[in-house]
N, C-alpha and C positions, 0 to 999 in steps of 0.2 A: 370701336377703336379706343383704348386706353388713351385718356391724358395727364399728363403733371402741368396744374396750374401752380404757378409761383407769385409771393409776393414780397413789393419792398425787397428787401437786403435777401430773402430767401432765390431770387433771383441769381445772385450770385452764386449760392450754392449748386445751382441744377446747373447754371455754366460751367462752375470746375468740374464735376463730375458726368458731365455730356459725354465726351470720349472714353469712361472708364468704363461704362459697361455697353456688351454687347447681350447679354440673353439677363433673364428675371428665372428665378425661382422662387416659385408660387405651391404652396403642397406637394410639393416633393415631385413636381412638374418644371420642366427647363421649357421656358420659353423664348426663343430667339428675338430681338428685336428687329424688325426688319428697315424700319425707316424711323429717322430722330432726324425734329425740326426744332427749330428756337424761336420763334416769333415775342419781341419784347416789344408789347404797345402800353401807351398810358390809357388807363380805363376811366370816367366817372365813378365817382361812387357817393351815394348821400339823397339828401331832401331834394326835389323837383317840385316844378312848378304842375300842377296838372297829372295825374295818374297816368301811370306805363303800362300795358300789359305785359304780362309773362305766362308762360304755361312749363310746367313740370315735365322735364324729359324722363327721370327717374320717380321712381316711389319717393315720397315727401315723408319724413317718418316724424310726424308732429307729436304724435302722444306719448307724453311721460308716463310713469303709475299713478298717479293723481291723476292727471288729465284725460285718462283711457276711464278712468271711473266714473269722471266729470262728463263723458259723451256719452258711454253707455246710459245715463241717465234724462240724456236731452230729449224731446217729443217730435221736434222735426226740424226740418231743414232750413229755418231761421235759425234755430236756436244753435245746431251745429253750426251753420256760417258765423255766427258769431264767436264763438268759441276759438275756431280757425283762423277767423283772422284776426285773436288777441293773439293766438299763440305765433303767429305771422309777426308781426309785431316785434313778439318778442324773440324772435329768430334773428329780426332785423337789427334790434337793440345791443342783440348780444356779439352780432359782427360788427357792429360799431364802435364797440367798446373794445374787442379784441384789436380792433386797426388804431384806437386811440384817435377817433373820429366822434366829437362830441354833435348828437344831434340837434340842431339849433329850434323847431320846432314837432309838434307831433307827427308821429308817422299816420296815414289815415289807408287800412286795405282795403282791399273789396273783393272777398273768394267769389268769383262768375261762376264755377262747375269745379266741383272734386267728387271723384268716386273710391270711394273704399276699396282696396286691395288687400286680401291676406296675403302675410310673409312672413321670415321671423327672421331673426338676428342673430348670430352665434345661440341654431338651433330653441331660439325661445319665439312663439309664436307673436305676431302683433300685426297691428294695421297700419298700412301707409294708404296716402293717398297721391291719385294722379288728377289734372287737374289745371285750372288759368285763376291766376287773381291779377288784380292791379292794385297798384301801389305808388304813391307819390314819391316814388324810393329808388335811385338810379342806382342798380346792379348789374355788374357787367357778368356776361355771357357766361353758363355753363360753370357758373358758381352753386355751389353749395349749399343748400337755407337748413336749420333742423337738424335730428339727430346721423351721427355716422356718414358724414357727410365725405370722409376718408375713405369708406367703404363703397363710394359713388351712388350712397343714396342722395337725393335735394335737389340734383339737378335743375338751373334755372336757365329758359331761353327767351327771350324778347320775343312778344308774338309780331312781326313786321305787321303795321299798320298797312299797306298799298291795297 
């Protein structure tokens, strides 16, 4: 099921345009929309006390062209989880700074399991990964981490502790 997350003032936007449409054209494909809901809640977002988990509902598209060079070179699966979770990091950094959310201390991840998937992106081959890290880093649901994250790669869900 398709969503449109909103933020801040973009929020407004998706209310005036709620009733305007009825179907999406996507590649020269008409898709009807069948049901449109609006749920506006206040989310946390930032440094915590203590590490959350989360696991990737989408392929995570971490590697740039640098950093796909940077892994094919790694030896094992230390060396990759480190790797990951700078670039984790620095996913987190850079929605922080788009929100205009200054971090007050360091972020600290922990990649638990990711597996390499082949994909590619407007037809150009790459690796994403799927996969849980924690993170002392309060992200609300079914947000975005990483590249093309418009394209509903990044996906992030809270793993429920119980």
């Amino acid at each position: 099921m398709p969503l449109i997350l909103s933020i801040e003032k973009d929020v407004e936007v998706l209310k005036n345009i709620y009733d305007k449409y009825h179907s999406i054209e996507l590649n020269s494909h008409i898709y009807e929309i069948m049901e449109k809901i609006i749920n506006v809640k206040e989310e946390e977002f930032g440094i915590q006390n203590g590490n959350i988990p989360y696991s990737f509902l989408t392929l995570w598209l971490a590697l740039n062209e640098e950093n796909y060079r940077k892994y094919l070179q790694l030896k094992n699966w230390q060396e990759e989880k480190d790797l990951l979770s700078k670039i984790l990091i620095g996913n987190l950094l850079s929605i922080s700074k788009s929100l205009g959310y200054t971090v007050p201390e360091p972020i600290k991840a922990d990649i638990q399991y990711m597996k390499e998937v082949k994909t590619s992106l407007k037809g150009t081959p790459m690796i994403g990964f799927l996969g849980t890290f924690s993170v002392n880093f309060q992200i609300p649901d079914y947000w975005g981490i990483g590249k093309s994250v418009s394209r509903g790669f990044g996906t992030i869900k809270k793993i429920d502790r119980k």
